[in-house]
N, C-alpha and C positions, 0 to 999 in steps of 0.2 A: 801702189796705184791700182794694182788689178782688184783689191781684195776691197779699197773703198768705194769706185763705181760700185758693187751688189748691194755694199750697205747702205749708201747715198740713196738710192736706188727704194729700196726695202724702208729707209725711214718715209720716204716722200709717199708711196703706196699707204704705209701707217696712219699719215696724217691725215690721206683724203678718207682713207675706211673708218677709220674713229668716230667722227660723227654719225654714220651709219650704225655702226655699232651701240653706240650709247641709246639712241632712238630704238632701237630694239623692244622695251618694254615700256613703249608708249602708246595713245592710243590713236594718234596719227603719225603716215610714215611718209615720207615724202617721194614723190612721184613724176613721173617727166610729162611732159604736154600740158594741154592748157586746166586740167585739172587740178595740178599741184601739190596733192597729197592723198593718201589712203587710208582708208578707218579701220581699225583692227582693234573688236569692244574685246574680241577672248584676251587681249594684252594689257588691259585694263584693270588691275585692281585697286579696291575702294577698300576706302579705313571707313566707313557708314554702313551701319549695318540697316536692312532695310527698313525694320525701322523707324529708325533717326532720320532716314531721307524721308518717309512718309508724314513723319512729325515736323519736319523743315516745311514740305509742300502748305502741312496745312495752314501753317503761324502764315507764312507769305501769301497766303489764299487769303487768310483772316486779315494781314493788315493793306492788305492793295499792292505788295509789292510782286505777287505774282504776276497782276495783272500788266501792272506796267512793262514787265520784262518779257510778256507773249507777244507783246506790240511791238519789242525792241530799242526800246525807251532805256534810259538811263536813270539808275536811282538818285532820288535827290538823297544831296549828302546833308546826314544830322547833322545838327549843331555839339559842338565840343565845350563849348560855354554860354554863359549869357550873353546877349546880344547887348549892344551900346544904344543909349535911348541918342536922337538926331544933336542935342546937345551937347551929348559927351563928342561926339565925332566932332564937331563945330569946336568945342574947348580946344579938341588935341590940335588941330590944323592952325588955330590962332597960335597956339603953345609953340608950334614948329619954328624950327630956325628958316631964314632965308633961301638959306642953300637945299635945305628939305624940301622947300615951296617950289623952289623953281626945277628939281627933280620931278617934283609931279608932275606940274607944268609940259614939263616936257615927256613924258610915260605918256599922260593921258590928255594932253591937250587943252587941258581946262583953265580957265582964267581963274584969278581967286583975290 
């Protein structure tokens, strides 16, 4: 009894400093009050050499996405395939079973 109280004891201390620990080679660290963390660039290393970051800025300068992202805007996401002409969409929904329709119906509220 006496010897598990220290190690009881010793894991519980482990587990709250762990996190603390692993944050160590980040480049924010977390901070008490209404700030909520701290910036530490010397803890910071980058696999980009400079550059590949210079040649990032400019492609993103060249196609508008830098701009969006100074304003804090979010990029529109590409497309992954071709789009469906308003027909194909109309075929699928006619195509759909009952139980598929009235799923919608109920997601999105739509009458059909």
């Amino acid at each position: 009894m006496i010897v598990r109280k220290p190690l009881t004891l010793s894991l519980i201390v482990l587990a709250i400093a762990a996190p603390g620990l692993a944050s160590a080679s980040s480049l924010y660290h977390p901070a008490g009050g209404e700030v909520g963390f701290t910036t530490h660039p010397d803890h910071f290393q980058s696999s980009m050499s400079r550059a590949e970051v210079l040649q990032s800025v400019a492609a993103a300068r060249k196609d508008g996405t830098l701009a969006i992202l100074q304003r804090g805007g979010a990029l529109p996401v590409k497309a992954t395939g071709p789009s469906k002409t308003r027909e194909q969409v109309q075929q699928e929904y006619l195509n759909m079973s009952a139980a598929e329709k009235q799923r919608i119906q109920e997601l999105y509220g739509t009458g059909g």
